[in-house]
NUVO-157039 format. One line per field, with one value per residue: residue number from 1; residue in three letters; chain; x, y, z of N, C-alpha, C in turn. Coordinates in steps of 0.02 Angstrom, whole numbers. Each point is the difference from the previous one (the first is absolute). Layout:
BEGIN
drennu <- c(NUM; ...)
kolba <- c(Ala; ...)
torba <- c(A; ...)
nX <- c(X; ...)
nY <- c(Y; ...)
nZ <- c(Z; ...)
caX <- c(X; ...)
caY <- c(Y; ...)
caZ <- c(Z; ...)
cX <- c(X; ...)
cY <- c(Y; ...)
cZ <- c(Z; ...)
! end
This chain:
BEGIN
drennu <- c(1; 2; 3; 4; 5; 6; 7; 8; 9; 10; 11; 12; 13; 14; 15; 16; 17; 18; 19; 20; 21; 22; 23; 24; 25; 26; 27; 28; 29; 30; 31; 32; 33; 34; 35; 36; 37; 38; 39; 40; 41; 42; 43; 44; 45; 46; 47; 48; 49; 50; 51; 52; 53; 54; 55; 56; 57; 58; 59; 60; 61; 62; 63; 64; 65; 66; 67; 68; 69; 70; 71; 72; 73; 74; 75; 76; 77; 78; 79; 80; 81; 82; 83; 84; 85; 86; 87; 88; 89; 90; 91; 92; 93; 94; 95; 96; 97; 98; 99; 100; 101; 102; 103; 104; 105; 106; 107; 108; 109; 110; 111; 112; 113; 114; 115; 116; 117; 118; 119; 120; 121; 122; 123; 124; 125; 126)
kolba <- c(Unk; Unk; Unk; Unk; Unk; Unk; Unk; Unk; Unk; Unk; Unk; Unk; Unk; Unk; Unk; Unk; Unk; Unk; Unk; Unk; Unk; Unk; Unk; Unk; Unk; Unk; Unk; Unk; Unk; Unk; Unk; Unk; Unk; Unk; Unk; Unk; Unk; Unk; Unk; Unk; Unk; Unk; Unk; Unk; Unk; Unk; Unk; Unk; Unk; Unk; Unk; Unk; Unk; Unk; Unk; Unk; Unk; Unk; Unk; Unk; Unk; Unk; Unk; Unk; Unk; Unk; Unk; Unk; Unk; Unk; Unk; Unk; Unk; Unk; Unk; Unk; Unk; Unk; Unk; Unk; Unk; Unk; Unk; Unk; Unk; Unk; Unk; Unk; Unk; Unk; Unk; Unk; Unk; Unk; Unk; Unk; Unk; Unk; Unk; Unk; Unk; Unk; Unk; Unk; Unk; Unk; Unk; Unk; Unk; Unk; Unk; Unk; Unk; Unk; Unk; Unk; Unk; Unk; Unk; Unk; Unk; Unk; Unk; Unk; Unk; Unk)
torba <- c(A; A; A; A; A; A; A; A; A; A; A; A; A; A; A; A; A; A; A; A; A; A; A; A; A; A; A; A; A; A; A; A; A; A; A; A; A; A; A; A; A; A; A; A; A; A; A; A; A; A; A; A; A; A; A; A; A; A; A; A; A; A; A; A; A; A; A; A; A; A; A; A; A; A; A; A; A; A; A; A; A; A; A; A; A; A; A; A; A; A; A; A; A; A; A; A; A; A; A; A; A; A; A; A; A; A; A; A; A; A; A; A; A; A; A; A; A; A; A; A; A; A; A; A; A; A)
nX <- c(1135; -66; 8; -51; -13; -73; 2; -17; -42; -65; -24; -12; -7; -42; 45; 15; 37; 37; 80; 34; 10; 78; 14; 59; -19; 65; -26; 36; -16; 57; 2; -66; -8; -50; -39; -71; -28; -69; -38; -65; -67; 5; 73; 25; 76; -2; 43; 31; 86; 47; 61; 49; 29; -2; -85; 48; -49; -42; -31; -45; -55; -29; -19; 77; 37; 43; -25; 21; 27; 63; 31; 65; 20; 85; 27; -57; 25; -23; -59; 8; -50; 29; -96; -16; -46; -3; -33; -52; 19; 30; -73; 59; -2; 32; 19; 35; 17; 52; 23; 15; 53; 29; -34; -9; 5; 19; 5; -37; -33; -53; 22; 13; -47; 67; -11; -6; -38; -21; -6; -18; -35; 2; -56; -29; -43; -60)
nY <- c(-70; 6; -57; 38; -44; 11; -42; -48; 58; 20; -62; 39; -40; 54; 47; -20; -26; 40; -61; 77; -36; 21; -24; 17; 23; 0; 33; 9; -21; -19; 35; -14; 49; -37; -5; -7; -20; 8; -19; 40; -52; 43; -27; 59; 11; -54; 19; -53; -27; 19; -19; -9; 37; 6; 25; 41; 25; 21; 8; 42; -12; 66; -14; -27; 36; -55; 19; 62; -33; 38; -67; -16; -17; 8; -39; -4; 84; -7; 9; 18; -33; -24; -31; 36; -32; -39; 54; -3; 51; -59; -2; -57; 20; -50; 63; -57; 32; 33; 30; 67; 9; -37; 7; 44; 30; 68; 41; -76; -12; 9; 61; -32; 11; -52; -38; -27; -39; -61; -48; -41; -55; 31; -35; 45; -71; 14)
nZ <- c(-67; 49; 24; 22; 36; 7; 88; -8; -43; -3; 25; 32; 77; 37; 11; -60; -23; -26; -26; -16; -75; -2; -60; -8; -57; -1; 55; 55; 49; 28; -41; -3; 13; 22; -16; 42; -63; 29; -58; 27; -20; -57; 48; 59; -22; 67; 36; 20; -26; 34; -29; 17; -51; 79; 3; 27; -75; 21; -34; 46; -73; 41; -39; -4; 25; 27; -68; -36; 0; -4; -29; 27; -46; 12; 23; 23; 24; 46; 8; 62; 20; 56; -12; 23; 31; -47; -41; -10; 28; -2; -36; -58; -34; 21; 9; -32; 32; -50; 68; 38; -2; 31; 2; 58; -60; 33; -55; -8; -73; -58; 29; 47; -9; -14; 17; -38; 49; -37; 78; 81; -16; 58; 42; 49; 29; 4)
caX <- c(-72; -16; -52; -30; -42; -42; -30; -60; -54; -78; -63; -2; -65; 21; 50; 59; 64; 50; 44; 13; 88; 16; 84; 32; 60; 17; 67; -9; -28; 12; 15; -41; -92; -48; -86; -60; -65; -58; -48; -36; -21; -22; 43; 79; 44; 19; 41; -38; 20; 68; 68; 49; 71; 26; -64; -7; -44; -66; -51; -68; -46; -45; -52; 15; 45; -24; -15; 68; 77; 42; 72; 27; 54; 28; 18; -79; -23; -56; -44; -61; -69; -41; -61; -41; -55; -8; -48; -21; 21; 79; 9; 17; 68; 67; 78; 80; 36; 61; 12; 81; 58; 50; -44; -46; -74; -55; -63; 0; -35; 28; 45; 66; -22; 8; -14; -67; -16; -66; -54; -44; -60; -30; -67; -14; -56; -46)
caY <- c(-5; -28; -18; -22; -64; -25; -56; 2; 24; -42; 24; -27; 27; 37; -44; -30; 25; 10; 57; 26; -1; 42; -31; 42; -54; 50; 52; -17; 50; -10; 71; 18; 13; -52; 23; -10; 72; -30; 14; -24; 29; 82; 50; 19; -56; 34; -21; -47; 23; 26; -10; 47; -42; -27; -40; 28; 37; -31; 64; -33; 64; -19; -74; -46; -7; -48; -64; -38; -1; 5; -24; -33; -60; 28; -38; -29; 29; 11; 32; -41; 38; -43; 24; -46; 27; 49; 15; 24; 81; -3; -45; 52; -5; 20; 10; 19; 57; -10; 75; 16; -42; 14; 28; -28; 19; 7; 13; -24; 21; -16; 50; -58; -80; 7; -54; -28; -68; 14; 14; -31; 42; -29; 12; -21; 14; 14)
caZ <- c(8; 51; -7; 52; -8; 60; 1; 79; 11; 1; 34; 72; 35; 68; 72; -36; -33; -73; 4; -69; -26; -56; -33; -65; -41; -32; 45; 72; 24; 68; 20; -7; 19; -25; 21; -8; -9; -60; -32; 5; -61; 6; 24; -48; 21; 61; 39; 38; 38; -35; 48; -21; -15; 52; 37; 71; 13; -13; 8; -24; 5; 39; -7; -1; 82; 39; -35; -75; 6; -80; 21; -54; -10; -54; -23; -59; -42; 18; 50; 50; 11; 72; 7; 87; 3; -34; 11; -69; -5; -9; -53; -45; -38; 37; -62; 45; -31; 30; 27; -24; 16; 84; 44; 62; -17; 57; -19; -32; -44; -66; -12; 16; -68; -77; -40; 36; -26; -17; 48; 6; 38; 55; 10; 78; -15; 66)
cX <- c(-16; -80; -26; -60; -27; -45; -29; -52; -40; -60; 2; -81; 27; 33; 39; 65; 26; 51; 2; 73; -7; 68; 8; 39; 39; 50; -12; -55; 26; 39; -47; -77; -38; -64; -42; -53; -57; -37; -83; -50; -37; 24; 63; 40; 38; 57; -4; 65; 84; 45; 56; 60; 38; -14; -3; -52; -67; -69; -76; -82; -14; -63; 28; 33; -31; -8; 32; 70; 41; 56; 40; 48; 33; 37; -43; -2; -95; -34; -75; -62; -56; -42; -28; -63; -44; -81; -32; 5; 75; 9; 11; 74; 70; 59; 66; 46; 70; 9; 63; 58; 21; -78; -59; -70; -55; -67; -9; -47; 9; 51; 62; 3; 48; -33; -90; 0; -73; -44; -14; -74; -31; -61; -28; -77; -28; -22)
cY <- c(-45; -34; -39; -58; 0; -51; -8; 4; -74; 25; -32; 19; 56; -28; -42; 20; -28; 32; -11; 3; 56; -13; 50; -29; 64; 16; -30; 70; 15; 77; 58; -1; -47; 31; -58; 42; -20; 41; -35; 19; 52; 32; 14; -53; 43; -39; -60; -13; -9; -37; 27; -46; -63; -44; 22; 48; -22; 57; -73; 51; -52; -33; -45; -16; -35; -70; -28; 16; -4; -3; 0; -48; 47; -66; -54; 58; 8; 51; -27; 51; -43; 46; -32; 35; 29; 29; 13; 46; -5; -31; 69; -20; 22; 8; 12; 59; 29; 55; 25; -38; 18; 36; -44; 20; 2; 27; -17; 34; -25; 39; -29; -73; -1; -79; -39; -58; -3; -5; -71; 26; -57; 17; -66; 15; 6; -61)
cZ <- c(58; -25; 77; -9; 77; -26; 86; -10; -4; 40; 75; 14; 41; 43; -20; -4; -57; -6; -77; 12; -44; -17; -43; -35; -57; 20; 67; 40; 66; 8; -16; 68; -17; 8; -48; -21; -11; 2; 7; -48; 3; 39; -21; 32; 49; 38; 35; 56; -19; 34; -15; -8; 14; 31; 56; 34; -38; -19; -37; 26; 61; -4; 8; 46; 35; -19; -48; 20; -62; 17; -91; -15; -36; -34; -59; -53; 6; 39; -1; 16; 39; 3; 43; 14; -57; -19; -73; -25; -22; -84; -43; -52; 43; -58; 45; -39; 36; 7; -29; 15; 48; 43; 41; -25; 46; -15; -76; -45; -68; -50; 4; -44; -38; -35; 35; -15; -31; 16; 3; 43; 46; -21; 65; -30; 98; 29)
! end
């Protein structure tokens, strides 16, 4: 069993930043896909952004390119979620979630989901 744990979230002003942790405790994740997902209220839960196994590869929605960056620690057993700039349109429940194994997960999605974390939630006020 995996148990994912996010942390970071809160409240920023516009044009702030926030990084989001994600620890597993359970199993390792360092041969595994990483992704970012949130959820905004009264919306669906959408992509935010992916890494791959290795870390050698990177995928992010285009709202966010430019501005969030997704690294990892394999050795912490971690993943990362550098928010920059950020905007009120970016507020929302962030869920860390663990992709397939051995893969660059290029086209990331919740179809590739197996575990979730339970979410922190940013919120950028105006």
């Amino acid at each position: 069993q995996v148990q994912l744990v996010e942390s970071g979230g809160g409240l920023v002003q516009a044009g702030g930043s926030l990084r989001l942790s994600c620890t597993a405790s359970g199993r390792t994740l360092h041969n595994y896909a990483m992704g970012w997902f949130r959820q905004a209220p009264g919306k669906e839960c959408d992509f935010v952004a992916a890494i791959s196994w290795s870390g050698g590869t990177t995928r992010y929605a285009d709202s966010v390119k430019g501005r969030f960056t997704i690294s990892r620690d394999n050795a912490k057993n971690t993943v990362y979620l550098q928010m920059n700039s950020l905007k009120p349109e970016d507020t929302a429940i962030y869920y860390c979630a663990r992709g397939p194994y051995a893969s660059s997960w290029l086209q990331p999605d919740r179809d590739g989901v197996d575990y979730w974390g339970k979410g922190t939630l940013v919120t950028v006020s105006s």
